[in-house]
N, C-alpha and C positions, 0 to 999 in steps of 0.2 A: 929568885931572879930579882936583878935591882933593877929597874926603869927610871928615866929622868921622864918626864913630862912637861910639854909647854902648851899651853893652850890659852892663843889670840884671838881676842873678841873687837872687832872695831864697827862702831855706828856711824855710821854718815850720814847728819841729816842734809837738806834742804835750807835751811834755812835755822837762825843760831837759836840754839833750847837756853830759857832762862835761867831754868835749874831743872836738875831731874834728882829723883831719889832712886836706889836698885838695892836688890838683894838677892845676895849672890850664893848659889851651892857650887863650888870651884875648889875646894881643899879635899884631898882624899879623905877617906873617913878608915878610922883605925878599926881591925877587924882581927879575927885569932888568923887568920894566913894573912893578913897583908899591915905592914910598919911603915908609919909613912916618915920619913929619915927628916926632911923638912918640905914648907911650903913658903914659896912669899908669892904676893897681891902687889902687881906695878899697874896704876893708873893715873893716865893722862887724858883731861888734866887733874891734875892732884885734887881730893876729896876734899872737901870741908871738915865733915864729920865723919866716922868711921866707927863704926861696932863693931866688933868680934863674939858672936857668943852661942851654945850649943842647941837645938831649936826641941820640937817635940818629938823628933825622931832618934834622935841620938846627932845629927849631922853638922856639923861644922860649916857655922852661916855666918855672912858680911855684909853687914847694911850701912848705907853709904848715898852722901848726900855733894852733892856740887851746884854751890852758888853761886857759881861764875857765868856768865856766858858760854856756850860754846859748840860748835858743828860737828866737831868729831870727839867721841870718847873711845880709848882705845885702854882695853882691860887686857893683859898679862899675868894668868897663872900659871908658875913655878913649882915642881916639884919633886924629889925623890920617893921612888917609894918600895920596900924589899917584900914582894910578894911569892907565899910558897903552894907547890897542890894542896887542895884540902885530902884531906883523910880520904881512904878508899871505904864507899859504902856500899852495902847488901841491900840491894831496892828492897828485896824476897822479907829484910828482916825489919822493915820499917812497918808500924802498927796500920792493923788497917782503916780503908778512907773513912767507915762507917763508924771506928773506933777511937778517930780524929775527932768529926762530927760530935760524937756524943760524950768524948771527955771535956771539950771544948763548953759543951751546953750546961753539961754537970758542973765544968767547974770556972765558969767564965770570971769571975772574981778573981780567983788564984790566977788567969794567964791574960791581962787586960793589953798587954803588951802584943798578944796573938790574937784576940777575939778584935784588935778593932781593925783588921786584914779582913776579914770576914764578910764587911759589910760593902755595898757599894759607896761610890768617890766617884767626884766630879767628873772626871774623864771616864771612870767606868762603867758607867750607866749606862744599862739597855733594855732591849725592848722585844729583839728577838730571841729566836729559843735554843739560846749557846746551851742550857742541861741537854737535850735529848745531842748536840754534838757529842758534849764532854762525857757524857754516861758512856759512851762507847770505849773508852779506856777505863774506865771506872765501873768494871764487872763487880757483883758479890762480894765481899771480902777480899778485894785487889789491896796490895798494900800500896798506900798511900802514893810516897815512892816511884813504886813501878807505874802507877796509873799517869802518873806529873810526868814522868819520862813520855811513855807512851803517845800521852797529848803533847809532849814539846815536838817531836817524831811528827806526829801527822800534822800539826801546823806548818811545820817545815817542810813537808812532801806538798800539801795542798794549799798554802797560800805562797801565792807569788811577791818578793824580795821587789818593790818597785816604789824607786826615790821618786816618781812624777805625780803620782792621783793620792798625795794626801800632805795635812802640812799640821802643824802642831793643834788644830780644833779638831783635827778629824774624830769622828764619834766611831764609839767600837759596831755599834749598828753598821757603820756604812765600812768597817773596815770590812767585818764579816761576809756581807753581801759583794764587794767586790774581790774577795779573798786574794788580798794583796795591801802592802802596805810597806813601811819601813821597820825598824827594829822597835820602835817606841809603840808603833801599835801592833805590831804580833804581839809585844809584849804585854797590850792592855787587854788582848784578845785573851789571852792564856790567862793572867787574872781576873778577867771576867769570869771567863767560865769553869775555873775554880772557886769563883763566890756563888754561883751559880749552883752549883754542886754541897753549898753549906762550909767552904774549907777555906784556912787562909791563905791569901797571896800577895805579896810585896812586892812592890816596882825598885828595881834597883838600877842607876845610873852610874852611869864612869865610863872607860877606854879600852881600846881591845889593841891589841899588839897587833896592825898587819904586817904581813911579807911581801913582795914584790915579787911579778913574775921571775923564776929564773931567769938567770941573766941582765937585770934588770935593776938598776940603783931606787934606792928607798925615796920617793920627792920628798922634798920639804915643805911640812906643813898636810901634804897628804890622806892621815890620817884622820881621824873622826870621832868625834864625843858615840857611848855603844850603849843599848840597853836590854836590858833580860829583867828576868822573874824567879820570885822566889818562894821555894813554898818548905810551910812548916810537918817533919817529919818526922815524929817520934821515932827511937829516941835521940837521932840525929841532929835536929834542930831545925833551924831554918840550911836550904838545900837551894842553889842555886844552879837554875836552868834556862841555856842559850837557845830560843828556838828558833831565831836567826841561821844560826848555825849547825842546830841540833846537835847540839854539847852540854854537858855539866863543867862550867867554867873554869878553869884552872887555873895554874900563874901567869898565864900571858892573860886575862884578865882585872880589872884594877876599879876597886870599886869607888866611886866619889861619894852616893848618897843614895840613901832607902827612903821609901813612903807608900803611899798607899797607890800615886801616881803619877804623871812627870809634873802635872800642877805644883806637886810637895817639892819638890826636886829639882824645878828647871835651872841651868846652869847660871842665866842671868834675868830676873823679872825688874821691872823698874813703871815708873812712870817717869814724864816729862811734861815741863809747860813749853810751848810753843816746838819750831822744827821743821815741823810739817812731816811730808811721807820722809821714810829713812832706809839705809840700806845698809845690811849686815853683813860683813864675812868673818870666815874663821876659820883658822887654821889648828891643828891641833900637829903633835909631836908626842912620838912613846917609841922612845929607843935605848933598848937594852944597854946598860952600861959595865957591867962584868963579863 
């Protein structure tokens, strides 16, 4: 499936910023199911300085400086992108969790790439006792797999989908106890308590294709930046799971960028001198174009 994608970011402050610097995760990131055909970066007002370069995750970063004055900045990411299903997998045939676990411990040298999933990250640090949750998909010799399925399932039956009690500091502590949140923290939910459990887990960002009710035209702008988790599955690899939605992601998924959490990841970070308070919207666009 080919997707075009737009996604508009506009700041308004208060009062005019003197200069701000940001860095941005906005270009899709190339993956074995998904080609990204092209991307382009419009910002107004135009950058002073501009880097292009690939960060410690693999992902496709943009740091960028304006030394102008100015009240509103308004950022325009472009892009095509051909994304296909990934392969059909045998949860049954994926090694088991304990056998994750301890090839992991044997041989964390050989997989430094997968061992540093493992560990807690600033957004996922916690305090409550997400093991004795996540043990309950994670019986005996479960394979791997099946047990990450399992927990994407009951997060999505037990925690409630709700955009109002939480905003990008929320702590997985306080997501847990009110079991509710948005896609960014089910998803930290789920990689906690996969690290929890001694296994790795990757926070993954980008776009989800909606539909519109029947009968119903597609608005513009609509749509919404999406986030899921990922976890490493012998001999599969890393295995991407929606527990938003409670799916293994397919082509109407569209990945922008991997890390350990959306810290790694957020769409646009920056600083500013002066402004004051500010105000953000954003629109996003993913519409099928074959």
């Amino acid at each position: 499936m080919r997707y075009s994608v737009r996604h508009r970011t506009t700041y308004r402050y208060m009062q005019d910023v003197a200069y701000s610097h940001h860095l941005l995760h906005l270009a899709p990131r190339e993956t074995s199911t998904q080609h990204v055909e092209n991307y382009s970066l419009t910002i107004s007002p135009a950058s002073n300085t501009r880097v292009e370069r690939i960060d410690y995750f693999g992902n496709t970063t943009e740091w960028l400086a304006i030394n102008e004055p100015h009240a509103v900045i308004d950022f325009i990411a472009e892009s095509e992108v051909i994304a296909v299903r990934p392969p059909a997998r045998d949860p049954a045939q994926s090694l088991s969790w304990e056998g994750v676990r301890t090839f992991l411990e044997d041989a964390a040298e050989a997989e430094p790439d997968v061992v540093q999933y493992m560990f807690d990250s600033g957004m996922t640090v916690f305090s409550r006792d997400l093991a004795s949750y996540a043990r309950k998909s994670f019986p005996p010799e479960r394979p791997v797999l099946a047990g990450a399925i399992d927990l994407m399932s009951r997060i999505h039956a037990e925690f409630r989908y709700d955009t109002t009690v939480s905003d990008a500091t929320t702590t997985v502590d306080c997501v847990f106890d009110m079991r509710a949140g948005v896609c960014q923290d089910l998803a930290h939910v789920a990689i906690a308590m996969m690290r929890s459990l001694g296994l790795p887990a990757r926070y993954v960002s980008g776009y989800l294709l909606t539909r519109p009710a029947p009968g119903q035209e597609k608005l513009q702008g609509a749509d919404a930046s999406h986030a899921w988790f990922s976890v490493w599955a012998p001999p599969f690899g890393w295995v991407d799971l929606d527990p938003t939605n409670d799916m293994l992601p397919g082509e109407e998924h569209i990945t922008v960028a991997v890390g350990r959490d959306y810290g790694d990841v957020a769409p646009i970070n920056g600083i500013a001198t002066g402004g004051g308070d500010h105000h953000i919207e954003v629109a996003v666009d993913v519409f099928p174009i074959n």
